[in-house]
C-alpha positions in Angstrom: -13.7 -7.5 -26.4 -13.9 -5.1 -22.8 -10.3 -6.6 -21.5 -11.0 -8.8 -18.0 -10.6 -7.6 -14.6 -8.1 -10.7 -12.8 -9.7 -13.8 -11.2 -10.0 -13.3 -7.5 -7.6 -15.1 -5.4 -8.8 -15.4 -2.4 -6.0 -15.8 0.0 -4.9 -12.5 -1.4 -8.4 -11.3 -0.6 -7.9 -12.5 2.7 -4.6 -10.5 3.0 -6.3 -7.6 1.5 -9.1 -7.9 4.2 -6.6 -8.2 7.3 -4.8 -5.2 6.4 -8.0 -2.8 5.8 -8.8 -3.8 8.8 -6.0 -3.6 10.9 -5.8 0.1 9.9 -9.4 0.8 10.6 -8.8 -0.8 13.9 -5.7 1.7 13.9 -7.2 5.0 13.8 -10.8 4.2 15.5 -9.2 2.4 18.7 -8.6 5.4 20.5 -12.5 5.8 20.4 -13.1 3.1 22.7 -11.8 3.5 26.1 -10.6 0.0 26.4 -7.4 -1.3 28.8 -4.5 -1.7 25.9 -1.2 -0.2 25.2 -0.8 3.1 23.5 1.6 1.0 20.7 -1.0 -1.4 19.8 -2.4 1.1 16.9 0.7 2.0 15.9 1.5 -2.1 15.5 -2.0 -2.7 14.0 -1.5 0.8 11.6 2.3 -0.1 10.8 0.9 -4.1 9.4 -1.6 -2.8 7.4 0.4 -0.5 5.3 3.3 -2.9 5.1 0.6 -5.5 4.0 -1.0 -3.5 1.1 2.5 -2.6 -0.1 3.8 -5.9 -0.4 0.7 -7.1 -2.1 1.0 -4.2 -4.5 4.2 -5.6 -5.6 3.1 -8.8 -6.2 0.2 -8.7 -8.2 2.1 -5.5 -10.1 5.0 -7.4 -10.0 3.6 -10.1 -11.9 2.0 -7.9 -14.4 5.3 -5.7 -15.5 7.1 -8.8 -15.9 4.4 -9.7 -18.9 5.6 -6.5 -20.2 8.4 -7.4 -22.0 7.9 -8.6 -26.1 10.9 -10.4 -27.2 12.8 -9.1 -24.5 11.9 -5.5 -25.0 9.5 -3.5 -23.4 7.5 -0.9 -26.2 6.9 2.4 -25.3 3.7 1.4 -25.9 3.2 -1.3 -23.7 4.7 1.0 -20.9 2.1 3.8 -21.7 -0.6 1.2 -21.5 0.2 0.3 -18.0 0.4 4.0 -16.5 -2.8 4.3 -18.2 -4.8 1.5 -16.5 -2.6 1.8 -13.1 -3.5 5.9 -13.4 -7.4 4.7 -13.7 -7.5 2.1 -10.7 -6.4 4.6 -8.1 -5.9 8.4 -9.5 -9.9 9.1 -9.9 -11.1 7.4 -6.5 -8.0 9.5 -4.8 -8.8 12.7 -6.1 -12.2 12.4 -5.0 -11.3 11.4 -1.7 -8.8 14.6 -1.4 -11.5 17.1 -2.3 -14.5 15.4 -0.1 -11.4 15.2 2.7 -10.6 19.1 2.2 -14.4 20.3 2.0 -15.2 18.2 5.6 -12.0 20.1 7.0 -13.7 22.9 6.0 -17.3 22.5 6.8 -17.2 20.5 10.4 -13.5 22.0 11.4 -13.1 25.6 10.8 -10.1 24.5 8.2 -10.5 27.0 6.3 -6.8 27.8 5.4 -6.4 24.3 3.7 -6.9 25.9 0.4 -4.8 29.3 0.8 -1.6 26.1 1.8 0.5 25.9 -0.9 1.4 22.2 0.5 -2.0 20.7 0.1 -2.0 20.8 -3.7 1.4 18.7 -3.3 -1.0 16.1 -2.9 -2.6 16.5 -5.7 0.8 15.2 -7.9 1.7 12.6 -4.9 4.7 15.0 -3.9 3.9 15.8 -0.5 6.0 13.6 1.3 8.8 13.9 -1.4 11.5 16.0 -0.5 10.2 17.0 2.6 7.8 15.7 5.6 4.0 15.2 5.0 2.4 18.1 6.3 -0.2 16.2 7.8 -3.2 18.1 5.7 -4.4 14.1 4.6 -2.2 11.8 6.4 -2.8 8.2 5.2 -1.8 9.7 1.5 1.5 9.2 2.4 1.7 5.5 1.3 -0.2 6.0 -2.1 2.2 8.8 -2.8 4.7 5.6 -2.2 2.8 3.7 -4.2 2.4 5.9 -7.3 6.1 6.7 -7.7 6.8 3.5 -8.2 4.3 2.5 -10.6 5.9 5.2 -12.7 9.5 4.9 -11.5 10.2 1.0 -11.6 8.4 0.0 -14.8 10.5 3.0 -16.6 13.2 1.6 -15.0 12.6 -1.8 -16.7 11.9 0.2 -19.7 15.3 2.3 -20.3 17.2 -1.4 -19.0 15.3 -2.9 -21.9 16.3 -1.0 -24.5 20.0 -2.4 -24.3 19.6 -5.7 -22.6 16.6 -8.2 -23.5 14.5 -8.8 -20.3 15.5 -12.0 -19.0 14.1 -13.4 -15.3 17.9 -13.0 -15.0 18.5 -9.7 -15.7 14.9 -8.4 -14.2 16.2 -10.1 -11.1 19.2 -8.0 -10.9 17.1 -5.1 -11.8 15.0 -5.6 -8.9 18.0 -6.6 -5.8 19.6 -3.7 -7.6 16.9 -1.4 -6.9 16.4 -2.1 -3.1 20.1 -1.8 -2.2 19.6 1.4 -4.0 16.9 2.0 -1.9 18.6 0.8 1.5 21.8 3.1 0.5 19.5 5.9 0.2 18.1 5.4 3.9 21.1 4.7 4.9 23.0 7.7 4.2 20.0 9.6 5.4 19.8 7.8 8.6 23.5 9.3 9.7 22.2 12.7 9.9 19.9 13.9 13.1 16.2 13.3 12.7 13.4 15.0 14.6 10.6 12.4 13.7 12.1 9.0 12.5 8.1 8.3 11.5 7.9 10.9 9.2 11.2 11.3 7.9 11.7 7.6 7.0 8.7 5.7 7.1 6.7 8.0 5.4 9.0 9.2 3.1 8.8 8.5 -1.0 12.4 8.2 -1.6 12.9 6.0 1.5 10.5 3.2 1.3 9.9 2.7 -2.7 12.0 -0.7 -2.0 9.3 -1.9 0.2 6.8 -2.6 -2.4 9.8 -4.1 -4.6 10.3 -6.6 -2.2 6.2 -7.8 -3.4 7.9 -7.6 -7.0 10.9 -10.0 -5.9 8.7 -12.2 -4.5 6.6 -12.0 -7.4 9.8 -12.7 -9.6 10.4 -16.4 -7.5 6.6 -17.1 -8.0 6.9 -17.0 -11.7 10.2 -18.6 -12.1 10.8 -21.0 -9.8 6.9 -21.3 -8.3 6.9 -25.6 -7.8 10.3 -25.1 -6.1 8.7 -21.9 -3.7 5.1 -23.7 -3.9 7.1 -26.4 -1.7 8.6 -24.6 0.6 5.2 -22.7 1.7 5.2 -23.7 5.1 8.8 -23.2 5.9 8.6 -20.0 4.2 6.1 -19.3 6.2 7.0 -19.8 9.7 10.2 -17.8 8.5 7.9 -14.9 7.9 6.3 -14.5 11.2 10.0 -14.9 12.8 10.8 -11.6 10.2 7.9 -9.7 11.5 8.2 -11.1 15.7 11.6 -9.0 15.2 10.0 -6.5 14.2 7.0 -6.3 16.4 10.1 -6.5 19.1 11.9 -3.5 17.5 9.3 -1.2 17.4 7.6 -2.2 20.5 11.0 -1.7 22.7 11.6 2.2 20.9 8.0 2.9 20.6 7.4 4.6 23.6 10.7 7.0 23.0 9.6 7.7 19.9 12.2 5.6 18.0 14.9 7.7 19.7 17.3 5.6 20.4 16.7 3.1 17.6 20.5 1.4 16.5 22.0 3.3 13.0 21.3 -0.5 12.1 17.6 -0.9 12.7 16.9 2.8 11.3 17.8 1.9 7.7 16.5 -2.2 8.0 13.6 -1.3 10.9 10.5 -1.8 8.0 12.6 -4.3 5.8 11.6 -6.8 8.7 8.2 -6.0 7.6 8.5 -6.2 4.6 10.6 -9.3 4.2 8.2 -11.1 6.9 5.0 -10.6 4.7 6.4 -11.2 1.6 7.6 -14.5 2.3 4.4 -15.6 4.2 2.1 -14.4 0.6 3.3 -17.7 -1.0 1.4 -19.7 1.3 -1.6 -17.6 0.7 -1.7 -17.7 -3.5 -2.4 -21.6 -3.6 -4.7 -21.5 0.6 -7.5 -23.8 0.2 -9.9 -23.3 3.4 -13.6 -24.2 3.5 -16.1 -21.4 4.5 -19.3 -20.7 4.8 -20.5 -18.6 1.6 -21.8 -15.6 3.4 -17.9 -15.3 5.2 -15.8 -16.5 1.8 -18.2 -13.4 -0.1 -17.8 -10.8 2.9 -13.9 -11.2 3.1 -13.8 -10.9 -0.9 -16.1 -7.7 -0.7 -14.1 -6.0 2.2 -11.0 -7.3 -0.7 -12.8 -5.0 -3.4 -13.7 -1.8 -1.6 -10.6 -1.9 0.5 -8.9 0.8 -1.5 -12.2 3.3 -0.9 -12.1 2.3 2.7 -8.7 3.4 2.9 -9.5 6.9 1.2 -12.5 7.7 2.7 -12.5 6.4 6.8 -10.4 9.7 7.2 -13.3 12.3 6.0 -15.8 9.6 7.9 -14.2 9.7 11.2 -13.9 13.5 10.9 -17.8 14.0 10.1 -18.8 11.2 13.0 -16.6 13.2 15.8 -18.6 16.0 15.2 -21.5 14.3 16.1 -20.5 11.9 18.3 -18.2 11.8 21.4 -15.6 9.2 21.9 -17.5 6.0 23.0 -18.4 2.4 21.2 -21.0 4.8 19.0 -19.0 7.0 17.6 -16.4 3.7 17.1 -19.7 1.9 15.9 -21.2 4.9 13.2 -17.4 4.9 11.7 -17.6 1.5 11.1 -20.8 1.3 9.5 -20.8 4.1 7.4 -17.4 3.7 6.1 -18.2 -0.1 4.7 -21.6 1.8 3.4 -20.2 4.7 1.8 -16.7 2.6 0.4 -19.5 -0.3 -1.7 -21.5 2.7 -2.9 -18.2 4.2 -4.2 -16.8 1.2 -5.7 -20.2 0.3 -7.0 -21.1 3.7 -8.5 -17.6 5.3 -9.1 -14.7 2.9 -8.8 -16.3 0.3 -11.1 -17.3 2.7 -13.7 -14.0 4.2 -14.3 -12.1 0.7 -14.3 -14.9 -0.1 -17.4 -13.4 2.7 -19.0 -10.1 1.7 -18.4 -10.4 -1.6 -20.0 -12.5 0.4 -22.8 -9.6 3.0 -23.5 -6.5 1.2 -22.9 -8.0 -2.3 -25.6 -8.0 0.9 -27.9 -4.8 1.9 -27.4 -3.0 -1.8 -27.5 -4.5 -2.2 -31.0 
């Protein structure tokens, strides 16, 4: 039997939907010339990203912790989940990269993409590694982020494994382990001179891997101790939004200076807010009951589905459109539209049929 894709939840959907969104919002605002401040983007960019992470490390979170078999985690087992993570997000990437490099070329002149040695960084997730991303695909910076630690922290578990049995004890001092790891890491970096705190830290692999963990701690309380953590929802909660008020403060007072003069303190803990804010406030969403009408409750749980190919391929879009189009509500308009379009008929037609042959090559493989 195929192996199941995971019931929706739909307060994760909902999640899911709200951060797509906000970073749609993000790069096609500047479209529209409408009366806000310059840092709302940033803000509405900055949530998204922070969002997607933290949901990453839930829902991955709770599936590396099934890992284990009597306290050991098989090389097997560990091959298995590369396998089906590499399926869910390498094909739909590396189409998005070439169809990204070929508009560059076609609609921009871009010619010398190809003859740059750093653009095929991008094709092993090492652009943003050991130096800055060179800004040839920029929202790739994250899923870089996000692939290193889908092979990175599972390993981890892996190698831990193989002399201690995987108790929630011991995966929980795994995990704390590996963000003050993390936080050390920025840390140390943070004491040096920086020309672009954005680049440098935020959008750095060895910088922010502890941001999806904190989705994986989280994850780690909601298996454990979930009636105890199921209670506390609301105050949990409204101790979330406090989290990311801070940090709406902190990067809305250093915005404008470019995060200049940012505190040695808030340059290594600046994102944690972020990250600590939504992952508290994703308890309350696992177990949200809200009544909708169909056509809303099936919309938000479609924008859930091709959010990943909306995130890929609004970049190529909005490149094509300006072409076309000058900066007004139809160019902002025809971005809109033709992502959504073009992000179903990739899941629908691309997406969907590699995941089918994920569950097909991996059932092999586990028996």
């Amino acid at each position: 039997m195929v192996l199941k894709l995971r019931e929706r939840i739909f307060g994760l959907d909902l999640l899911r939907s709200i951060a797509i969104l906000t970073v749609l919002f993000a790069h096609t605002l500047k479209y529209l010339d409408l009366p806000i401040p310059k840092s709302i983007p940033y803000h509405l960019g900055l949530f998204g990203v922070e969002l997607f992470f933290i949901l990453s490390g839930f829902l991955i979170g709770g599936i590396i912790f099934k890992l284990p078999k009597n306290g050991s985690i098989t090389i097997n087992s560990l091959k298995i989940f590369w396998l089906r993570r590499w399926f869910r997000t390498v094909p739909n990437y590396m189409l998005a990269l070439i169809i990204h490099a070929a508009v560059l070329y076609i609609y921009q002149n871009y010619y010398f993409v190809f003859y740059n040695p750093k653009w095929y960084l991008y094709f092993v997730f090492f652009q943003n590694f050991v130096s800055v991303e060179p800004g040839l695909y920029g929202v790739a910076w994250s899923l870089s982020i996000e692939e290193w630690f889908y092979l990175l922290f599972p390993f981890l578990f892996y190698l831990i494994s193989k002399r201690y049995k995987m108790s929630s004890r011991n995966q929980f001092i795994i995990i704390v382990s590996f963000i003050l790891i993390i936080i050390c890491l920025r840390f140390n970096y943070c004491l040096s001179e920086m020309s672009n705190y954005d680049l440098e830290i935020r959008k750095r692999i060895p910088f922010r891997l502890d941001s999806i963990v904190y989705g994986v701690l989280i994850a780690w309380f909601w298996r454990n101790h979930q009636s105890k953590v199921n209670r506390l929802k609301i105050f949990l909660l409204g101790l979330g939004l406090f989290f990311l008020i801070v940090g709406i403060c902190v990067v809305e007072l250093n915005y404008f200076d470019q995060f200049k003069n940012l505190s040695l303190f808030n340059k290594t803990f600046l994102f944690t807010y972020f990250n600590i804010g939504f992952s508290l406030i994703i308890i309350y969403f696992v177990k949200l009951k809200i009544v909708l009408h169909p056509f809303i409750k099936k919309s938000i749980t479609l924008i859930s589905l091709i959010s990943y190919s909306v995130y890929l391929f609004h970049i190529p879009i909005i490149n094509i459109m300006k072409y076309y189009f000058d900066d007004g509500w139809i160019l902002f308009l025809s971005i809109w539209i033709l992502t959504i379009l073009c992000s179903w008929l990739i899941y629908k037609y691309f997406e969907l049929p590699f995941l089918k042959l994920r569950d097909k090559v991996t059932l092999k493989k586990n028996n």
